[in-house]
C-alpha positions as CSV (number, residue, x, y, z in Angstrom):
1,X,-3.7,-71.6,166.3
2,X,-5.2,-67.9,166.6
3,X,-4.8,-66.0,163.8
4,X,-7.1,-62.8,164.6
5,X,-5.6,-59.6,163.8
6,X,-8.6,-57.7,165.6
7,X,-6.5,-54.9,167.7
8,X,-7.5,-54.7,171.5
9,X,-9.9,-52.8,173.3
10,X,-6.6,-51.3,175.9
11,X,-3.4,-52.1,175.7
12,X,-1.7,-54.7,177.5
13,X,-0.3,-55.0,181.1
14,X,3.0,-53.3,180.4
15,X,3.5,-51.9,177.1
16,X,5.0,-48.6,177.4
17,X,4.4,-46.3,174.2
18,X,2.2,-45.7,171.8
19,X,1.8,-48.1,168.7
20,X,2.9,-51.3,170.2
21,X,1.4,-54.3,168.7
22,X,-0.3,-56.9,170.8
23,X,0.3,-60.4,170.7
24,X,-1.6,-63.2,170.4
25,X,-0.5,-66.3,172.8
26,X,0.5,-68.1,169.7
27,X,3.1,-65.0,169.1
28,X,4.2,-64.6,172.7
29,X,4.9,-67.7,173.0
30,X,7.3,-67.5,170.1
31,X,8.9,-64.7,170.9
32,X,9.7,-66.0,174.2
33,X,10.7,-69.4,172.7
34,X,8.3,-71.4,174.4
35,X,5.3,-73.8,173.5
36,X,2.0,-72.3,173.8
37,X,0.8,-74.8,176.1
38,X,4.2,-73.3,178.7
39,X,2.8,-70.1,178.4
40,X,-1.0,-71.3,179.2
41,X,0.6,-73.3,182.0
42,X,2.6,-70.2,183.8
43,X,-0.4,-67.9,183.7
44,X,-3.0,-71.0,185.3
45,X,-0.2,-70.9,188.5
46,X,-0.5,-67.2,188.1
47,X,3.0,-66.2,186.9
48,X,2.3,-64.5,184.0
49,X,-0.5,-61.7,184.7
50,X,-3.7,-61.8,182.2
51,X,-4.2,-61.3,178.9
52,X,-6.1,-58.0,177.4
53,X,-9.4,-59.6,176.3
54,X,-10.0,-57.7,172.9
55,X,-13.0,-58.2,170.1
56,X,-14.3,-61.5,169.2
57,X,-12.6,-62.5,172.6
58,X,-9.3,-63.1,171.8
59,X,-6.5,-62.9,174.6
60,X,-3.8,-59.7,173.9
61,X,-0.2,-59.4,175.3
62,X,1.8,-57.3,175.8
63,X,5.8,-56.2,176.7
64,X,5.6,-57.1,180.1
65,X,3.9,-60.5,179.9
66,X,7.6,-61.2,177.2
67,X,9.4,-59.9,179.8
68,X,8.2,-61.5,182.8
69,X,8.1,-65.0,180.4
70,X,12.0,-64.3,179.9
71,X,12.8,-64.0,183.6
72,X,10.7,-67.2,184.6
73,X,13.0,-68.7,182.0
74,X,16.0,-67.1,183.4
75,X,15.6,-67.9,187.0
76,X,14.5,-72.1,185.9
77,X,17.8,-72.1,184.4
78,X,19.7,-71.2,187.9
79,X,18.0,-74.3,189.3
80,X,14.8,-72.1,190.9
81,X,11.9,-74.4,191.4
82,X,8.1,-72.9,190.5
83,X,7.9,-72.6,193.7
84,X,10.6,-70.7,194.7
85,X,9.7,-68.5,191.2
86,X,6.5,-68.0,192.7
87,X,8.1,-66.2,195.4
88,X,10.3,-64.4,193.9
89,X,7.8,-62.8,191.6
90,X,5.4,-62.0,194.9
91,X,7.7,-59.7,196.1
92,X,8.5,-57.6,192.9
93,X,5.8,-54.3,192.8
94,X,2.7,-55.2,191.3
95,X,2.8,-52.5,188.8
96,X,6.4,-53.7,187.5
97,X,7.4,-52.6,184.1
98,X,9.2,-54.3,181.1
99,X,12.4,-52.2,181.7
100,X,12.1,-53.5,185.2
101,X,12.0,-56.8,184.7
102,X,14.7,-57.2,182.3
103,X,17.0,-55.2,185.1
104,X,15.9,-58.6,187.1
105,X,16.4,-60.8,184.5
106,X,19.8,-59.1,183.8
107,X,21.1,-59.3,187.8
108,X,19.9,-62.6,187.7
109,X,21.5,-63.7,184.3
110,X,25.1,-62.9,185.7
111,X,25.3,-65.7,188.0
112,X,24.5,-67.9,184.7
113,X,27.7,-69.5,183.2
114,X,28.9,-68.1,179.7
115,X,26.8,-70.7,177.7
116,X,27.6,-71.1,173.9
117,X,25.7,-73.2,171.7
118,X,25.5,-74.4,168.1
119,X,22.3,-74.3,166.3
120,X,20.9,-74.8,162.6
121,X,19.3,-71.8,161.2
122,X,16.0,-73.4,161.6
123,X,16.5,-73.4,165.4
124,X,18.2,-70.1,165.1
125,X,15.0,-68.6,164.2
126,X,12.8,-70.4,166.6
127,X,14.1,-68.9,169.1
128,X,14.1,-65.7,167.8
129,X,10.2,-65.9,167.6
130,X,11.0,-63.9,164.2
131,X,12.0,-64.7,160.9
132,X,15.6,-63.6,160.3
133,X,17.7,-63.2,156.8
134,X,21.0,-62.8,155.9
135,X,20.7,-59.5,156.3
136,X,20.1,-60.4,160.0
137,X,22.5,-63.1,160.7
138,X,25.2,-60.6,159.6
139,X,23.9,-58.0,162.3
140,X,24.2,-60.4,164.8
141,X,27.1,-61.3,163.7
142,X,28.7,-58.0,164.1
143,X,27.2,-57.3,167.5
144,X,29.1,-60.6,168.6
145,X,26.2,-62.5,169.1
146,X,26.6,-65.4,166.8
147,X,29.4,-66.9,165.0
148,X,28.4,-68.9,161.6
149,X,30.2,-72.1,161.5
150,X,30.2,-75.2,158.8
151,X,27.4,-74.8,156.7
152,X,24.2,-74.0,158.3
153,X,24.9,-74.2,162.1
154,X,25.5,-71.4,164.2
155,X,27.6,-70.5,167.4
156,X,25.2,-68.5,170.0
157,X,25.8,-66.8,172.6
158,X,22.6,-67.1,174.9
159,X,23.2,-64.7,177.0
160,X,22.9,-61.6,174.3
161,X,21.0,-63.6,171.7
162,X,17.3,-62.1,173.0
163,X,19.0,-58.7,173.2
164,X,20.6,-58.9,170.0
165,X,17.1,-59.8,168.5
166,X,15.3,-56.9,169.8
167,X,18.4,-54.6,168.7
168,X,17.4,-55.8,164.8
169,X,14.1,-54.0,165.3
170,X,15.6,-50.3,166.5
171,X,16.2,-47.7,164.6
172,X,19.6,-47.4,165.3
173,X,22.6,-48.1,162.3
174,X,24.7,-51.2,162.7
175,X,27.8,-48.9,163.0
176,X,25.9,-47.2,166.0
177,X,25.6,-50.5,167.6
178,X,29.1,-51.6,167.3
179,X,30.5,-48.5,168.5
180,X,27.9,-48.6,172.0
181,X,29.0,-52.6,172.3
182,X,32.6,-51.6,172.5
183,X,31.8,-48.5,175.1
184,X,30.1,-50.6,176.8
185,X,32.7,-53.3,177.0
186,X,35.6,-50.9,177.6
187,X,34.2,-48.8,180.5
188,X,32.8,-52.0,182.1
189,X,36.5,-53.9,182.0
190,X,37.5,-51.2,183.4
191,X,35.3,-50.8,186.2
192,X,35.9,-54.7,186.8
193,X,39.7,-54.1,187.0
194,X,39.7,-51.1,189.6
195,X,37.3,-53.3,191.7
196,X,39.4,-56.0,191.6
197,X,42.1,-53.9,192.7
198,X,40.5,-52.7,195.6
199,X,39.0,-56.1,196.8
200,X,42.7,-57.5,196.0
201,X,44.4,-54.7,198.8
202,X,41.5,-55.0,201.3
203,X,41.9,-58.7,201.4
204,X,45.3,-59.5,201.0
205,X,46.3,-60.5,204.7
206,X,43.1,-62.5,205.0
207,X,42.6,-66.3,204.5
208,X,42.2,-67.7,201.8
209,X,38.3,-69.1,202.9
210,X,37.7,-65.2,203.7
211,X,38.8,-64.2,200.8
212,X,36.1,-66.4,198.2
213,X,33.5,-65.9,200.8
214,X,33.6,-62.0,200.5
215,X,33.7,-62.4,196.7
216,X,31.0,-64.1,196.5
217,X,28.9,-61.7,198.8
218,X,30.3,-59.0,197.1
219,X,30.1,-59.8,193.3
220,X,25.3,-59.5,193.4
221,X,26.4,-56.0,195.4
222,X,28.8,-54.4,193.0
223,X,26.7,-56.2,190.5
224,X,23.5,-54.3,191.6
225,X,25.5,-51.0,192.7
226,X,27.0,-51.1,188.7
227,X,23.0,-51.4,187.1
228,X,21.9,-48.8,189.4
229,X,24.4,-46.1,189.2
230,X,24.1,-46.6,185.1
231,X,20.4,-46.6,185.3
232,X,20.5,-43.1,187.2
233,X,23.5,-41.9,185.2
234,X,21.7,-42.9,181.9
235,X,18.6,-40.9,182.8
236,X,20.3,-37.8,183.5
237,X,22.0,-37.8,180.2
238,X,18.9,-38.6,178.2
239,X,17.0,-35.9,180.7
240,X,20.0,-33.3,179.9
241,X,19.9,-34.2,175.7
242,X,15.5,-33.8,175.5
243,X,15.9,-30.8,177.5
244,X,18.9,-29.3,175.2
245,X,16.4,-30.6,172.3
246,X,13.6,-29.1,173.3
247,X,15.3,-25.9,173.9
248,X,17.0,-25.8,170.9
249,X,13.3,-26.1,168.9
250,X,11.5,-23.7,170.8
251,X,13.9,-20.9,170.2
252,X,14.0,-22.3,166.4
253,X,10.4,-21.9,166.8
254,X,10.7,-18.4,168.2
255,X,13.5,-17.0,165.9
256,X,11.1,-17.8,163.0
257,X,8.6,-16.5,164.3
258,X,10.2,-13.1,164.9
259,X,11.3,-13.5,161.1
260,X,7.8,-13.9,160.4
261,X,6.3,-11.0,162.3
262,X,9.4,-8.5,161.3
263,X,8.5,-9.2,157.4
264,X,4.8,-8.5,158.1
265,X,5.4,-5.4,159.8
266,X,7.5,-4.2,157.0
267,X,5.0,-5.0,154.3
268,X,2.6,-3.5,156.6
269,X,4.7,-0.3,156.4
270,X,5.5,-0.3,152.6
């Protein structure tokens, strides 16, 4: 197994910041829960870009090469063949980030049943790709990601296990999390129900056949229309809060300095 902790010579196809470590295939692969030799196998039928080649040769990963691994993964459990994964991965940009691949993994995720399994802890952290504590398993907990059963197993909900993993590593409080988790679930029951109710009035004197068929063509629409409109409405709140931020310092910045240049003058003149 490669164990070289050399840092690479760029960073990886897709990692966005500063700071981010690279990973080794042996690490990739266990974050993404897969065998090394699956990960060696996607990227010799070209689905998974390159590695970074850093000192002593050793192959470096990145965020985008997890994230593209976790959407292969997502789309072979809706019954895609390689195949048709191959395609589907042609047509996406070829400077695709992270963030834009999980938005794909997400859209494609919602057609996936609710799936719930029980693990052992040993499994539990296999597929983390991390070691986790109790510390951990309560966090999860909270964010309603995993139920702890008889003894060592473990209810988990696949869907929000990978996200509730990478939640662990932010710098945000458990309380912090909670409270977004139940914003997020309240505003979106919400927006279900309103749909609902409109679909229910537009198709209330239609047959029953015309009826499932425009659900089903409507439910990847409103599905899409929901992730964009929150993607852009996001943005403009996060653009509105750095700008108030950054504001806020430079006229911190500028009152002090006034301070400091109205105390020099008067020293000057004493």
């Amino acid at each position: 197994m490669t164990t070289d902790t050399d840092q690479p010579q760029g960073r990886a196809a897709g990692d966005e910041g500063a700071g981010e470590p690279a990973l080794t295939v042996d690490e990739l692969a266990a974050r993404a829960g897969l065998t090394v030799r699956t990960v060696r196998f996607y990227g010799t039928r070209g689905l998974l870009p390159p590695p970074v080649i850093g000192p002593r040769r050793v192959g470096r990963y990145g965020r985008e090469h997890l994230a593209r691994l976790e959407l292969i993964e997502e789309l072979q459990q809706q019954g895609m063949t390689l195949a048709a994964i191959e395609r589907y991965l042609e047509r996406l940009p070829p400077d695709v980030s992270a963030r834009d691949l999980a938005v794909h993994r997400a859209v494609v995720s919602t057609w996936a049943p609710d799936a719930v399994e029980t693990v052992g802890r040993e499994e539990l952290v296999r597929r983390a790709g991390r070691a986790l504590d109790d510390d951990d398993i309560e966090r999860l907990a909270a964010m309603g990601v995993i139920r702890s059963g008889d003894g060592d197993a473990h209810r988990v909900d696949l869907a929000l296990f990978r996200l509730g993993v990478r939640l662990l590593d932010m710098p945000l409080s458990q309380e912090s999390i909670v409270a977004a988790r139940e914003v997020l679930l309240g505003h979106s029951r919400q927006a279900a129900r309103e749909l609902s109710e409109l679909l229910r009035g537009e198709t209330a004197q239609r047959d029953a056949r015309d009826v499932r068929s425009l659900s089903a063509d409507m439910q990847p629409l409103v599905v899409q229309a929901l992730l964009t409109a929150f993607q852009r409405s996001l943005k403009e709140e996060l653009g509105v809060w750095l700008d108030r931020t950054s504001a806020d310092g430079a006229a911190g910045t500028g009152t002090a300095g006034a301070t400091g240049t109205a105390g020099t003058t008067g020293a000057a003149q004493g």
